[in-house]
DSSP file (Angstrom, degrees, kcal/mol; ACC not computed):
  #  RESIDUE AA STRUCTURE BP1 BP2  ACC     N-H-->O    O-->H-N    N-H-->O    O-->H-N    TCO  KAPPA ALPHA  PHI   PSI    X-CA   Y-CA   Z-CA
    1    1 A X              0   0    0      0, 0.0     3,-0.3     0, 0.0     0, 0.0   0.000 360.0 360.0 360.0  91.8    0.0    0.0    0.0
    2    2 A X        +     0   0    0      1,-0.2     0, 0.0     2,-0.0     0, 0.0   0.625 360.0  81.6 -97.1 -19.8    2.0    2.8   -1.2
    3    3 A X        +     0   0    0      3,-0.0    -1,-0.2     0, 0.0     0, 0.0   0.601  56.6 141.3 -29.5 -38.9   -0.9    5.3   -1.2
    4    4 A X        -     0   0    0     -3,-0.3    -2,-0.0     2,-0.0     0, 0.0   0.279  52.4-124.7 -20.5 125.7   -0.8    6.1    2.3
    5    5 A X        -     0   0    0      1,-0.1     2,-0.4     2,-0.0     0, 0.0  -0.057  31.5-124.8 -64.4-144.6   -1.5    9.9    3.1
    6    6 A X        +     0   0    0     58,-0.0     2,-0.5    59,-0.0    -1,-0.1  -0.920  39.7 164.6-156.3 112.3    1.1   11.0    5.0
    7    7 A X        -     0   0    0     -2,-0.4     2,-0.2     3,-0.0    -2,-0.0  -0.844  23.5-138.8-139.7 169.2    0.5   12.3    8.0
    8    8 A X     >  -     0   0    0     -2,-0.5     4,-2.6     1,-0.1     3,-0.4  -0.702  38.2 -96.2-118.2 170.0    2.3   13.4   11.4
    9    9 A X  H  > S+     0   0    0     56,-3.6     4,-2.2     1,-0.2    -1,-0.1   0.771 121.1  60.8 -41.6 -42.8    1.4   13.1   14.9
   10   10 A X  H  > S+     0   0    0     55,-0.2     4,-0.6     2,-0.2    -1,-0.2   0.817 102.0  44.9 -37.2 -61.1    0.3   16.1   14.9
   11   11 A X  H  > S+     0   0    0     -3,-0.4     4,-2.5     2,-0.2     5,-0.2   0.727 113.3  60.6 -30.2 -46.5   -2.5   15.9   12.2
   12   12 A X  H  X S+     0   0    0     -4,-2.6     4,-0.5     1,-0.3    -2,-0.2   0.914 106.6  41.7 -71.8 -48.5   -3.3   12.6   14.1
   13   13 A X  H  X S+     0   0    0     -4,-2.2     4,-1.0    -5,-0.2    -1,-0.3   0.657 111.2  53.9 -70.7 -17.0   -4.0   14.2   17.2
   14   14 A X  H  X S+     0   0    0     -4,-0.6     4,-0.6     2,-0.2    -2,-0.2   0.830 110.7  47.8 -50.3 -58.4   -5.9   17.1   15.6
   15   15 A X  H  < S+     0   0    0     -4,-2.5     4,-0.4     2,-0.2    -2,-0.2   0.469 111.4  51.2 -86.6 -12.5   -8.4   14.5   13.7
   16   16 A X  H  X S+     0   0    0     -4,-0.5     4,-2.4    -5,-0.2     5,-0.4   0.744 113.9  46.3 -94.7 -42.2   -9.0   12.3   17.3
   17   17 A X  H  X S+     0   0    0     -4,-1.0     4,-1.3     2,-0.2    -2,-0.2   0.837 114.8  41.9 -81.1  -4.0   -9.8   15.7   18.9
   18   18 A X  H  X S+     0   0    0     -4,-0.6     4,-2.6     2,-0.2     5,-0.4   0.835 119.5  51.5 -89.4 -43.6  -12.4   17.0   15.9
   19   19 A X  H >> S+     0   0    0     -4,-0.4     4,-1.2     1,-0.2     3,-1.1   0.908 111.9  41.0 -48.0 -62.8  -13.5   13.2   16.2
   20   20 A X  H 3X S+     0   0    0     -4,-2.4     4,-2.5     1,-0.3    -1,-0.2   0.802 114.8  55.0 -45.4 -41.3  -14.0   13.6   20.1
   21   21 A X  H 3X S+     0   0    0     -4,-1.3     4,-1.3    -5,-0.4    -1,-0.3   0.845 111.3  45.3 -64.6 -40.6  -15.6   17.2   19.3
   22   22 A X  H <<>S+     0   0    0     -4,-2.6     6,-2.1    -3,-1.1     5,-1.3   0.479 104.3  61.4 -78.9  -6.4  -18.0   15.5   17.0
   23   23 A X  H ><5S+     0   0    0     -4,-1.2     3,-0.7    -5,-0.4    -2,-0.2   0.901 111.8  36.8 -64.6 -48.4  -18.7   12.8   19.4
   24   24 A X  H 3<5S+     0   0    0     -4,-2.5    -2,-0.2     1,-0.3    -3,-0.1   0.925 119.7  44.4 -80.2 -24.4  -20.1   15.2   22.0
   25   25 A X  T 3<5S-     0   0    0     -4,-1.3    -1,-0.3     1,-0.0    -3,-0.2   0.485 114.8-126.6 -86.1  -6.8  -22.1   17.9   19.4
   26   26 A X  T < 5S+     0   0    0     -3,-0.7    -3,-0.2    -5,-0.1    -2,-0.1   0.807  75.8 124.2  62.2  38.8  -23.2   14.2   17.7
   27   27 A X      < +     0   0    0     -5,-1.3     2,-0.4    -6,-0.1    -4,-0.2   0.345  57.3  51.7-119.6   9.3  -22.1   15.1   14.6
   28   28 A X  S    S-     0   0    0     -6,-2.1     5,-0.1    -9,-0.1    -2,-0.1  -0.999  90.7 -98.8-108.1 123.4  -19.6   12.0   13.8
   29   29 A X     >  -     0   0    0     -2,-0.4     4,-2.5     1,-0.1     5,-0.2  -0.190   7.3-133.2 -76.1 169.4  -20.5    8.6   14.1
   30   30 A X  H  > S+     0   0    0      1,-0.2     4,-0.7     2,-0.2     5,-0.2   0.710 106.1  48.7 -81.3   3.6  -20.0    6.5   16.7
   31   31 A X  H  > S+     0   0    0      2,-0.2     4,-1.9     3,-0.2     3,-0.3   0.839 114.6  43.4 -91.7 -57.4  -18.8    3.7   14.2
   32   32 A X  H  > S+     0   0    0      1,-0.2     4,-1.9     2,-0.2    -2,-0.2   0.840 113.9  49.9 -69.5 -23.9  -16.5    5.8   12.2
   33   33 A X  H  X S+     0   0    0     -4,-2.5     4,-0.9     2,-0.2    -1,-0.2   0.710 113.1  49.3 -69.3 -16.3  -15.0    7.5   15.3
   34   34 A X  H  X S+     0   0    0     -4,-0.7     4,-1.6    -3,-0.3    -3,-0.2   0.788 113.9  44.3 -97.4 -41.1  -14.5    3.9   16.9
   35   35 A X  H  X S+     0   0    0     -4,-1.9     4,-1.5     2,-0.2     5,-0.2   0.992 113.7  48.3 -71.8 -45.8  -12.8    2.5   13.8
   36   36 A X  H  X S+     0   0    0     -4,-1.9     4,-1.9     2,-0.2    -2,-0.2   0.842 112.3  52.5 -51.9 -26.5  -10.5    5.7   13.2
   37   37 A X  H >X S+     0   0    0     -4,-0.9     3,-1.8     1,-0.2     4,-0.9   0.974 112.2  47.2 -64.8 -61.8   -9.6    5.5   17.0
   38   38 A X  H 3X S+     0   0    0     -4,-1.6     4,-1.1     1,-0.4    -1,-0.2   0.305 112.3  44.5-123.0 -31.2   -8.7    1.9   16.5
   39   39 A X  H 3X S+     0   0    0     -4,-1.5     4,-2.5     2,-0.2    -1,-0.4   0.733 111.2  49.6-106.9 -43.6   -6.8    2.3   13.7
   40   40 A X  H <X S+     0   0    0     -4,-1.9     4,-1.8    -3,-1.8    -2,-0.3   0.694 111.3  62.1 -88.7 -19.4   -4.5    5.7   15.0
   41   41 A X  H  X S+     0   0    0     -4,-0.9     4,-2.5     2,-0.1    -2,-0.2   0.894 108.5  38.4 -46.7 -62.6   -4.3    2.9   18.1
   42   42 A X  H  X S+     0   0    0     -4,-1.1     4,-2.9     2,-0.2    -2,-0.2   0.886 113.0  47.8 -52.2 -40.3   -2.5    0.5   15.6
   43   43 A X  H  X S+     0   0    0     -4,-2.5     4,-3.6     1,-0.2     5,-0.2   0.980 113.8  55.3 -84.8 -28.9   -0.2    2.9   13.5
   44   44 A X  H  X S+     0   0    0     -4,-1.8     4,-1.2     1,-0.2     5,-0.4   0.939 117.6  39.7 -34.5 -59.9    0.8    4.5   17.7
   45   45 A X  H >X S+     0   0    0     -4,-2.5     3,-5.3     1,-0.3     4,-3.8   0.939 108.5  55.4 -49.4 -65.4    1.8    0.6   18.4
   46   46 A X  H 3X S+     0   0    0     -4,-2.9     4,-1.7     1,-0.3     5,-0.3   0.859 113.2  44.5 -42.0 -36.8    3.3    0.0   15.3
   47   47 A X  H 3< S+     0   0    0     -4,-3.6     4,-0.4     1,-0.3    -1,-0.3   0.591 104.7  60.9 -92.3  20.4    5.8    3.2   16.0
   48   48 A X  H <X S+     0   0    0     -3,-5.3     4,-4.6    -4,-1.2    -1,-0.3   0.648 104.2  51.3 -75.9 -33.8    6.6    2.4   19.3
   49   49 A X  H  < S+     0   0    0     -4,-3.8    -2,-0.2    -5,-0.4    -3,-0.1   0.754 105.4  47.6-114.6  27.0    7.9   -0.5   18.2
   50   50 A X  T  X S+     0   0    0     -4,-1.7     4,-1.8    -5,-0.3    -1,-0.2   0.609 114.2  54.5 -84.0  -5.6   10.1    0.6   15.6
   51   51 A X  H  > S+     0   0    0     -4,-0.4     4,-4.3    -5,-0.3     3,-0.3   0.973 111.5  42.4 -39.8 -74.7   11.1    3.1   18.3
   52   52 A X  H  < S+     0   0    0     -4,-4.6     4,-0.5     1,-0.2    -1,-0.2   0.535 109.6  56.7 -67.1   4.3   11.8    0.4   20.6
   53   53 A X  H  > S+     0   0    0     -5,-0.2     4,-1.7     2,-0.2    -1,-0.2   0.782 108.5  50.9-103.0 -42.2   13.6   -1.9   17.7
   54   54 A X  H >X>S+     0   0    0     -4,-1.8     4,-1.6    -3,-0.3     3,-1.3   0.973 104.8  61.3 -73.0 -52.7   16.2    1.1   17.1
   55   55 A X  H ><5S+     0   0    0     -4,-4.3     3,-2.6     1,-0.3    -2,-0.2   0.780 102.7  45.6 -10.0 -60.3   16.9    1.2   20.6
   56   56 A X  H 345S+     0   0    0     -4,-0.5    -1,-0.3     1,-0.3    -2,-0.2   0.867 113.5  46.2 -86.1 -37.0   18.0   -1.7   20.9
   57   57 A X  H <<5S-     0   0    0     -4,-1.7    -1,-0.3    -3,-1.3    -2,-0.2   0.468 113.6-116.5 -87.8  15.7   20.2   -1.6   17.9
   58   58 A X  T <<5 +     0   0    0     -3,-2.6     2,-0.3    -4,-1.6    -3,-0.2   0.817  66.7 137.6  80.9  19.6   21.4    1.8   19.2
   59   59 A X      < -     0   0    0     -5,-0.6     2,-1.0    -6,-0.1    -1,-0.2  -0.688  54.6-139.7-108.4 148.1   20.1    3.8   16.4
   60   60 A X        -     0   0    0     -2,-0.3     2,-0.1    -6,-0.1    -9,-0.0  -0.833  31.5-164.2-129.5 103.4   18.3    7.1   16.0
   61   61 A X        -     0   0    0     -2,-1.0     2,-0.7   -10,-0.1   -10,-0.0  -0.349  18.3-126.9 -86.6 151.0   15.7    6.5   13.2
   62   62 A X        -     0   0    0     -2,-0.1     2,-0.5     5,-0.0     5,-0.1  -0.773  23.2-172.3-104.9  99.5   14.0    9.1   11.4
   63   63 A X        -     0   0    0     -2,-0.7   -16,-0.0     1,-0.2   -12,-0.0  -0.713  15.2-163.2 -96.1 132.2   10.3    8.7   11.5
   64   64 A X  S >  S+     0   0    0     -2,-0.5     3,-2.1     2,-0.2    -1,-0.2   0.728  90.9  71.6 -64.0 -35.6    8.5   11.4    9.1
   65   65 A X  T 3  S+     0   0    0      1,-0.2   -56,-3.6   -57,-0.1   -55,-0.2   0.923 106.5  41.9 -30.4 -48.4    5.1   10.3   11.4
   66   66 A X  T 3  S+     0   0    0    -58,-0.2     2,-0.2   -57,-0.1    -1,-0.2   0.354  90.7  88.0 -86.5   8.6    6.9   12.2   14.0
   67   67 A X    <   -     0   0    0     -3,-2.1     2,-0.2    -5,-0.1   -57,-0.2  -0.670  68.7-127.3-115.6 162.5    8.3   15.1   12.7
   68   68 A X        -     0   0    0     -2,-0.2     3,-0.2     1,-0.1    -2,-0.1  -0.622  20.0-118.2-105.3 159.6    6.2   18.6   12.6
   69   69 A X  S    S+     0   0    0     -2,-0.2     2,-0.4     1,-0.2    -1,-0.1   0.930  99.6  21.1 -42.9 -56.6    5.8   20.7    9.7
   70   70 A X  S    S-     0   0    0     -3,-0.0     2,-0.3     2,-0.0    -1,-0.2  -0.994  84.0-123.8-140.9 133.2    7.4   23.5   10.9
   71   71 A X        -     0   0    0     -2,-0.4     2,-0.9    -3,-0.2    -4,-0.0  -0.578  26.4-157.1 -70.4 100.3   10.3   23.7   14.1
   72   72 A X        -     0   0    0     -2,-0.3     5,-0.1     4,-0.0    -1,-0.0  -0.812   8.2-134.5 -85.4 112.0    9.6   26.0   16.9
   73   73 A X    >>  -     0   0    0     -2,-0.9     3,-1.0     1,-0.1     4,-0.6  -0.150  29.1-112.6 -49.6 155.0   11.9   27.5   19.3
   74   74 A X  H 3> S+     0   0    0      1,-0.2     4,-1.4     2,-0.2    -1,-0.1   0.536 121.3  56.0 -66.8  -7.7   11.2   27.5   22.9
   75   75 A X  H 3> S+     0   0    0      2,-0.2     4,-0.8     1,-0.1    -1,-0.2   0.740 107.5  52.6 -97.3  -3.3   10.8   31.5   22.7
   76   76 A X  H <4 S+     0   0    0     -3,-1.0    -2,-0.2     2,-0.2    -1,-0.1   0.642 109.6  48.0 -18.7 -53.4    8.1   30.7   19.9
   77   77 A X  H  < S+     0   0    0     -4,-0.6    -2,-0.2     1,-0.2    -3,-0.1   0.952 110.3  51.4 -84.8 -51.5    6.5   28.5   22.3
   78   78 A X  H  <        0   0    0     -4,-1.4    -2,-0.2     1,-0.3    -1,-0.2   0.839 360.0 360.0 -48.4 -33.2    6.6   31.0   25.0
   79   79 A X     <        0   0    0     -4,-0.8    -1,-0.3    -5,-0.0    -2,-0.2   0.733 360.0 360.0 -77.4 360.0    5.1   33.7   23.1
């Protein structure tokens, strides 16, 4: 499946809180929010455990899931 969107953590967590947000206003269903949770449950596993697989070979992997569009400094964040 080479199709895949590509999307980061960020995104992922964005689309579980509009999911959660349409859970409570009752404007998502509960079938498609249960299957996207389920699913953004699976690709979390999968990259913990290529996380935990470079550990162990000592390596510092670059996952695109994890990286954010755009880098903010901590006086960025402060402001």
């Amino acid at each position: 499946m080479s199709t895949v969107a590509k999307m980061t953590i960020k995104e992922m967590v964005d689309d579980l809180l509009e999911i959660f947000v349409g859970l409570g206003n009752e404007t998502v269903d509960l079938k498609v929010a249960a299957e996207r949770n389920n699913t953004a449950g699976k690709v979390l596993s999968a990259m913990k455990v290529q996380l935990a697989y470079a550990v162990l070979r000592g390596e510092t992997p670059k996952i695109n899931f994890l990286e954010t569009a755009k880098k903010k400094t901590l006086k960025e964040d402060a402001a």
